[in-house]
C-alpha positions in Angstrom: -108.0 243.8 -53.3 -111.8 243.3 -52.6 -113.9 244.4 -49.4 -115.8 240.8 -50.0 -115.5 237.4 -48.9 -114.8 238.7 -45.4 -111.9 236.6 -43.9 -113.4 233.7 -41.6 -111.0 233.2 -38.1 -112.6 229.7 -37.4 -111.1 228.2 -40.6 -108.0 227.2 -38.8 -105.6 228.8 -41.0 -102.8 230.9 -40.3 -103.0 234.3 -42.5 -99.9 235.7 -41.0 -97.6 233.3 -42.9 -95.3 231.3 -42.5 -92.3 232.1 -39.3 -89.8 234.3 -41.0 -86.7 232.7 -42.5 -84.3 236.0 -43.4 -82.6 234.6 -46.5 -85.2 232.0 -47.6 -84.3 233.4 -51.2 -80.7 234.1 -51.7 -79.6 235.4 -55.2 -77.7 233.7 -58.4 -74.3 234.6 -56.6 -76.1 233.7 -52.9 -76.7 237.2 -51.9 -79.6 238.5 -49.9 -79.8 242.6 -50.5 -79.1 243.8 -46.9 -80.6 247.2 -47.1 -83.9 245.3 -47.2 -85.6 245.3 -44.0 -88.0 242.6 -42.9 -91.5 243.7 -42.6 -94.5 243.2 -40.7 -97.6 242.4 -43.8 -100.2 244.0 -41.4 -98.0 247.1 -41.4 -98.1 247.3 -45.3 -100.6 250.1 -46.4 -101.8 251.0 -49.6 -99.7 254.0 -50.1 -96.8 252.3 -49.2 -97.7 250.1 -52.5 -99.0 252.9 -54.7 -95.4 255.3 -54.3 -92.6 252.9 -53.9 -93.5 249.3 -53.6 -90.1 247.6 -54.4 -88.2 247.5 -50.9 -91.8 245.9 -49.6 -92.0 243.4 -52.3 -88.0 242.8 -51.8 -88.7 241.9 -48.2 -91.7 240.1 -48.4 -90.6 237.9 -51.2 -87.8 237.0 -49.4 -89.3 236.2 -46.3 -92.9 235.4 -46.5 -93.2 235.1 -51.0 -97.2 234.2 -50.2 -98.5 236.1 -47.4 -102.1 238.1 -46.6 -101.9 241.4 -46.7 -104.7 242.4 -44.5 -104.6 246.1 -46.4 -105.2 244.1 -49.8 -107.7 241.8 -48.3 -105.6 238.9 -50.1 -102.5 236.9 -50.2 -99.7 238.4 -51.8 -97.5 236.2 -54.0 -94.4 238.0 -54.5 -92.2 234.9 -55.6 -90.9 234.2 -58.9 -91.3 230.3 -58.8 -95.0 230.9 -56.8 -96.3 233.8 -59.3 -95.5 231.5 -62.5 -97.4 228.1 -60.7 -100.6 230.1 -59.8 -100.7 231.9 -63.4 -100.3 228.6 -65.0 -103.3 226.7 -63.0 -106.3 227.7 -63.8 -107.7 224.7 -62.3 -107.1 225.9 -58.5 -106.7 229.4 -59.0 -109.3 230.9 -61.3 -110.3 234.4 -62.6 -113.9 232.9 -63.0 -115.7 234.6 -60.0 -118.1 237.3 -59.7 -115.8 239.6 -57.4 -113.3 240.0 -60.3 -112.5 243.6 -60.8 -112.8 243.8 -64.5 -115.9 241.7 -65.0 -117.3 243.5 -62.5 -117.2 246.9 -64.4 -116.9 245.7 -67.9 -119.1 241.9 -67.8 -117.4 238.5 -68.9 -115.0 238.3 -71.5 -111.7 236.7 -71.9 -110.2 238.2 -69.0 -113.1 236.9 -67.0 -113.8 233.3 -67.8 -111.4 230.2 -68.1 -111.8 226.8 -69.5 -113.2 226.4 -72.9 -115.4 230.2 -72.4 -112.2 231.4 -72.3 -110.9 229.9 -74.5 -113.7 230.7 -77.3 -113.4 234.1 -76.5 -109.9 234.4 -76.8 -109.4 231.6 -79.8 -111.6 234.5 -81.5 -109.0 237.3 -81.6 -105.8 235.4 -81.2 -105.2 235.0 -85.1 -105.0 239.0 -85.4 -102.7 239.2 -82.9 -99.6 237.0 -83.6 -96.0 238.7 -85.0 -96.8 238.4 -88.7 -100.1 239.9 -88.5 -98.9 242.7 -86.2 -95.8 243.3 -88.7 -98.0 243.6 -91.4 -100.0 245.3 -90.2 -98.8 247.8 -88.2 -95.2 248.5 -88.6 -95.0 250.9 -91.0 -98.4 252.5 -89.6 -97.0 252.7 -86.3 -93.9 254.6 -87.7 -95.9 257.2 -89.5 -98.3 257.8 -86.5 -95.6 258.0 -83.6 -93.8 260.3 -86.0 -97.1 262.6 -87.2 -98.0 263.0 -82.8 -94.4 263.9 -82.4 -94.7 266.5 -85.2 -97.5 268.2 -83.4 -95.4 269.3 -80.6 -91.4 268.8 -82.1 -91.5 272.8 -82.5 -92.2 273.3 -79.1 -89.4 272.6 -77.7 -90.5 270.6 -74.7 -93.9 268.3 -74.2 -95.5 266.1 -71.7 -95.2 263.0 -73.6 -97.3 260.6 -71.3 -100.4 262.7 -72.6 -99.2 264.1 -75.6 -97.3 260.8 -77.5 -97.8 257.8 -75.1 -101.7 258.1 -74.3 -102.7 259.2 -78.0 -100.6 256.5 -79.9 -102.5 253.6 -77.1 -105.7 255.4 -78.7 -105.0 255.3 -82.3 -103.3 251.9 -82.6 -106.5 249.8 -80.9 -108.8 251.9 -82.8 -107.0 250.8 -86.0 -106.7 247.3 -84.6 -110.6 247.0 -84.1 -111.5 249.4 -87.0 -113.0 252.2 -84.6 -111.4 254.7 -86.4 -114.1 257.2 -87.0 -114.8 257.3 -83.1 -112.9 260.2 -81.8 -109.9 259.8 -79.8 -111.6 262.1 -77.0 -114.5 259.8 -76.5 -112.4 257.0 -76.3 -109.8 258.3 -74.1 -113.1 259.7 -71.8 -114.5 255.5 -71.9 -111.0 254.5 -71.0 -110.3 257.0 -68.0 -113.7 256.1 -66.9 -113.2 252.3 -66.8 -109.5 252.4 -65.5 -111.1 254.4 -62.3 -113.8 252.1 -61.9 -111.3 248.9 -61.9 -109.3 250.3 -59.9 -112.3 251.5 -57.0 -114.0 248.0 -57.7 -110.6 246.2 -56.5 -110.8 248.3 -53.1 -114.6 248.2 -52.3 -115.8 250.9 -54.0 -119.2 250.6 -56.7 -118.9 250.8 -60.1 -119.3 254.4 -61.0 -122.1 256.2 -63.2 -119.4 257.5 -65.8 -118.3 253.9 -66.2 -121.4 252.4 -66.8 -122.5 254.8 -69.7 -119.2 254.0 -70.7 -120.0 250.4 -71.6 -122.9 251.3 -72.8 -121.3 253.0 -75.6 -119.0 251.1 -76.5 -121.9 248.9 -77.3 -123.3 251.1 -78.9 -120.4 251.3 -81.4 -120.0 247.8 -81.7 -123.8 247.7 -82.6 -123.1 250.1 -85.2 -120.6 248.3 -86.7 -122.5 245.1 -86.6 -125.0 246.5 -88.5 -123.2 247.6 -90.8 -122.7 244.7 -93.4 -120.2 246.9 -95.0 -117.9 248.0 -92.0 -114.2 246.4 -92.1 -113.6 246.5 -88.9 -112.3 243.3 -86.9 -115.3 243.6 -84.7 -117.6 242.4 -88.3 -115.4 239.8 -89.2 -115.3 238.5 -85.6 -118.8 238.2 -86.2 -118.9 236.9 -89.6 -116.9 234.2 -88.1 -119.6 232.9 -85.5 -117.1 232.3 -82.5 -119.0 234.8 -80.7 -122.3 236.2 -80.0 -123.0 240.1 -81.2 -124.0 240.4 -77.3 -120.7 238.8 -76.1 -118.4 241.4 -78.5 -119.4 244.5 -76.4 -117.3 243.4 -73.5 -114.7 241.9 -75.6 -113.8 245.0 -77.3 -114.2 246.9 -73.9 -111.3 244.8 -72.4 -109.4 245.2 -75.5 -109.8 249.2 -75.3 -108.8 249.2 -71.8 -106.1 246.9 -71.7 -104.6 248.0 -74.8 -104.3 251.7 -73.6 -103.8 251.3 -70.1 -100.7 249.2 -70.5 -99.7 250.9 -73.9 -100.1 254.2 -72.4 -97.8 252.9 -69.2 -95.5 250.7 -70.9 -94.4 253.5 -73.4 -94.5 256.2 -71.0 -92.1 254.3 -68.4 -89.9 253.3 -71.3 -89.6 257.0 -72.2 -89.1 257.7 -68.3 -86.3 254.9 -67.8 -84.6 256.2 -70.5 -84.8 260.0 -70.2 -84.0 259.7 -66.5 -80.4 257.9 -67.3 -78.8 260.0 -69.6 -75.7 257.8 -69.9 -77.9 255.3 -71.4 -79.7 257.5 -73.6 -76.5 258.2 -75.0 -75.9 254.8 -75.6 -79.4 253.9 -77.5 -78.5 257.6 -79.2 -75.3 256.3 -81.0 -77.1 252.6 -81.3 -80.9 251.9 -81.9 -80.4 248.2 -81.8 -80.0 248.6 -78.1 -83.9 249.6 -78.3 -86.0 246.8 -77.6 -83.4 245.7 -74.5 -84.5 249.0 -73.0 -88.2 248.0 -73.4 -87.4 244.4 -71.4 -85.5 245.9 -68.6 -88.4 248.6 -68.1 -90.7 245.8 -68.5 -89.3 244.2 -65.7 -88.7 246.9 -63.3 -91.9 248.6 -64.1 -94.6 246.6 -65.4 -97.4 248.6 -66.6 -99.9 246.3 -64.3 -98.1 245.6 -61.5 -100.9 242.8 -60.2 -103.1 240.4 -61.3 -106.0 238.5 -59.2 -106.9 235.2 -58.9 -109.2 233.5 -56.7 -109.0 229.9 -54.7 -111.4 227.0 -56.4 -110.4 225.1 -53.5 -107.7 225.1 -50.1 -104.5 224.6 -51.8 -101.0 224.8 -51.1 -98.7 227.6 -52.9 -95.1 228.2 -51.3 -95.3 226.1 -48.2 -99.1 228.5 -47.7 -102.2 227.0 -47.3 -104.5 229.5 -48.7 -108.5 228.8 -48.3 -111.2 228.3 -51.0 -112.5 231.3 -52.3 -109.9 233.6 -51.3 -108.1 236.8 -53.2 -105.0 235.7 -54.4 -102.8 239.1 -55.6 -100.2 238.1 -57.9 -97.2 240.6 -57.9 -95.8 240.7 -61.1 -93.5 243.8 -59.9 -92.5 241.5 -57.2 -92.2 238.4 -59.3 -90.2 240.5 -61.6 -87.4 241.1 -58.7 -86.8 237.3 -57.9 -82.8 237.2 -57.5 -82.8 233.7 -57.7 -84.0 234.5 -61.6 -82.1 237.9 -61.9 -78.9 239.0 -60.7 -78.6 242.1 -59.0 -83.0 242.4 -59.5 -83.0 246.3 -58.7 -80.4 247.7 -61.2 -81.6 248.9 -65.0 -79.3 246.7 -66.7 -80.1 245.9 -70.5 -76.9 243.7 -71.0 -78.6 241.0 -68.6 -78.7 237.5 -70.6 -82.2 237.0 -69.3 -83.8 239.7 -70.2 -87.5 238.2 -71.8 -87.7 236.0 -68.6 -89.5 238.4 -66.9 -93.3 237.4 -65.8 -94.8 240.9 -67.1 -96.9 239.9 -69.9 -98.1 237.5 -67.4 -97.9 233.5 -68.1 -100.3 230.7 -69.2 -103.7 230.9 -70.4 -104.4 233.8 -69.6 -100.6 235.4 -70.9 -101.2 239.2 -73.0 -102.5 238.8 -76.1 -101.2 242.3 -77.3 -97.6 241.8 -76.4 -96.4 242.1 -79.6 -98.4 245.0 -81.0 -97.4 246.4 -77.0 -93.8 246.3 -77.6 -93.8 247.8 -81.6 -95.6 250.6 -80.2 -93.7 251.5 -77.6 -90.3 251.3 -79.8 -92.1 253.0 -82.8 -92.7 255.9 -80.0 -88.5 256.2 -78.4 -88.1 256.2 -82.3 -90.5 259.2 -83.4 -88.8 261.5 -80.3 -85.1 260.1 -81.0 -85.8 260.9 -84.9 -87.0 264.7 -84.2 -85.5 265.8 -80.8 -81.9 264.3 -81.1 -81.3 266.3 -77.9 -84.2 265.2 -75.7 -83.2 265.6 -71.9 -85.8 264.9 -69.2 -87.1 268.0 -67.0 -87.0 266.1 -63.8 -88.3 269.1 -61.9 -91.1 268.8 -63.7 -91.6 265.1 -63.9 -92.6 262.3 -61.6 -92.1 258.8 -60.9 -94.1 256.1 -61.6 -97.0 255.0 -59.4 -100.1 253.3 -58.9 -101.5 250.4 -56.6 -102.5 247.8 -60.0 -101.7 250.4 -63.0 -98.5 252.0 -62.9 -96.8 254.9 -64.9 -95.8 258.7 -64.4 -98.3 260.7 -63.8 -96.4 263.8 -66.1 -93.7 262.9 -67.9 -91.5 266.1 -69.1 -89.2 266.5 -71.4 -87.2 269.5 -73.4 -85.1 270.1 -76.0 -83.9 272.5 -78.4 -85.7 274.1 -81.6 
């Protein structure tokens, strides 16, 4: 997903895969979906993975499950089995390199660096983010706040709840979390939009943009404030206090906190909301029983992660499902892909939430890298479904209205509509 590190031909390697093997992967009951076509990798196009990705993925994975894409500019791992052994090496496949898309815009940070960097930068915020701190935390906050946004627009009688409950709850829960709260939701929403563009253009050749770069620079600015502050309560202070990291190194950390807590907040909630509007036999079913809840959040977890893809690059040639793959190169692993292994999940493309293996989905990604937020993620998203269940009993989705989730590395509806009655 990066114009550099142009592809070298005299390398001797074989970028169009392996020879095709229609059925490599069968399913748990030895099935191979036959509506999935086999498809040519140098046919795939961007769009194709923006809009509707899952018949490509489908096909690929079982054909080819680690294949260059020449549209990406990388080798695609759509493989369950493949996508879990590259997360979990760090060793050969590393987010440590200067193309990476998010140190790129936003400078190193966790997200950026492995080994003992990474984990110093991590080990820093880890302790704020484990179940009993989020439950004590946030819970009861996240209650009132998903209820008080709801409020706003309850007597409305319909809403666009991506924008309205999804994208302001991201906002106000990592604010909290760092102890931003007197920065305004606007000018954090504005940073966010800024740096989710720029990601996203930096992973297809573009340069970082103007907007995103005075971005960054206020964000440090507001951690600066706060450091100066001997006072301030925030997390960001007693991060410091604590001398794990350097006041220059929290600028960046908190950026990639921002962003990643509302860009996959903001989706994760909003696809929830759209899985469960858009099958109104199972919003019955959560209607006459909550408990059934947090199985909706898995099962839209797994059909519709929030980041669909994660990079990593080559420290050396290695092997990776019967590929070699050459040092230095994009490796684009497809956690929407990963996520539709049928040797891990019966019948992959169905929204099923009585499937026993539910949490064994790959989309909080896996080893040392795996989200730190995934707890605080998936309280906020239920504290949302909550807040609309709790005022609008009769919440139906406006499909007319609404669209589908999309988007080549972030995915989620782009309007999300739903009505009900006053």
């Amino acid at each position: 997903m990066t114009s550099e590190g142009a592809r070298k031909e005299s390398d001797g390697t074989n970028r169009s895969g392996p020879e095709r093997n229609p059925g490599r992967r069968s399913g748990l009951n030895g099935d191979v979906d036959p509506d999935v076509e086999p498809i040519d990798p140098a046919s795939i196009t961007l769009a194709m993975l923006e809009q509707r990705p899952g018949p490509i993925l489908q096909a690929l994975q079982r054909d080819q499950p680690v294949v260059f894409v020449p549209a990406l500019d990388a080798w695609l791992v759509t493989g369950r089995e493949e996508a879990v052994e590259a997360m979990r090496d760090a060793d050969r496949f590393t987010v440590d390199d200067p193309r990476f898309s998010t140190a790129v815009v936003l400078g190193p940070s966790m997200l950026s660096l492995d080994g003992d960097e990474h984990g110093r930068h991590r080990g820093a915020f880890a302790p704020h983010f484990r179940p009993m701190a989020v439950r004590d935390g946030f819970d009861d906050w996240l209650d009132r706040r998903a209820a008080e946004l709801v409020a706003r627009f309850a007597g409305d009688g319909e809403a666009e709840l991506r924008t309205a409950l999804a994208g302001p709850l991201a906002v106000d829960t990592i604010a909290r979390f760092l102890g931003l709260e007197g920065v305004g939701s606007a000018d954090v929403l504005g940073w966010y939009r800024h740096l989710a563009d720029a990601i996203v253009g930096v992973s297809v050749g573009e340069p970082v943009s103007t907007e995103a770069r005075r971005a960054v620079a206020q964000i440090q600015d507001r951690v600066d404030e706060a450091l100066a502050d001997r006072g301030h309560p925030s997390l960001i202070r007693r991060i410091a206090d604590g001398g794990a990291l350097h006041a220059d190194e929290l600028g960046p950390s908190v950026a990639v906190l921002m962003f990643g807590a509302i860009e996959t907040s903001e989706g994760m909630t909003a696809n929830v909301l759209w899985h469960l509007l858009s099958r109104p036999a199972l919003l019955d079913r959560v209607r006459l029983d909550r408990s059934l809840l947090p199985a909706v959040v898995e099962e839209s977890l797994r059909l519709e992660p929030a980041a669909a893809v994660v990079d990593r690059y080559t420290t050396g040639r290695v092997q990776l499902g019967g590929v070699t793959i050459p040092a230095g190169d994009l490796v684009t692993i497809s956690l929407a892909g990963a996520n539709l292994d049928p040797a891990t999940f019966e019948h992959p493309t169905r929204f099923d939430i009585d499937r026993p293996n539910l949490r064994q989905h790959v989309t909080f990604v896996q080893g040392p890298h795996g989200c730190l937020g995934l707890h605080l993620a998936r309280a906020e998203t239920i504290a949302a479904v909550h807040a609309v269940l709790d005022a609008c009993p009769d919440v139906a989705f406006d499909r007319e209205r609404s669209s589908d989730p999309s988007g080549l590395i972030f995915r989620k509806p782009a309007s999300l509509v739903a009505t009900w009655a006053t």
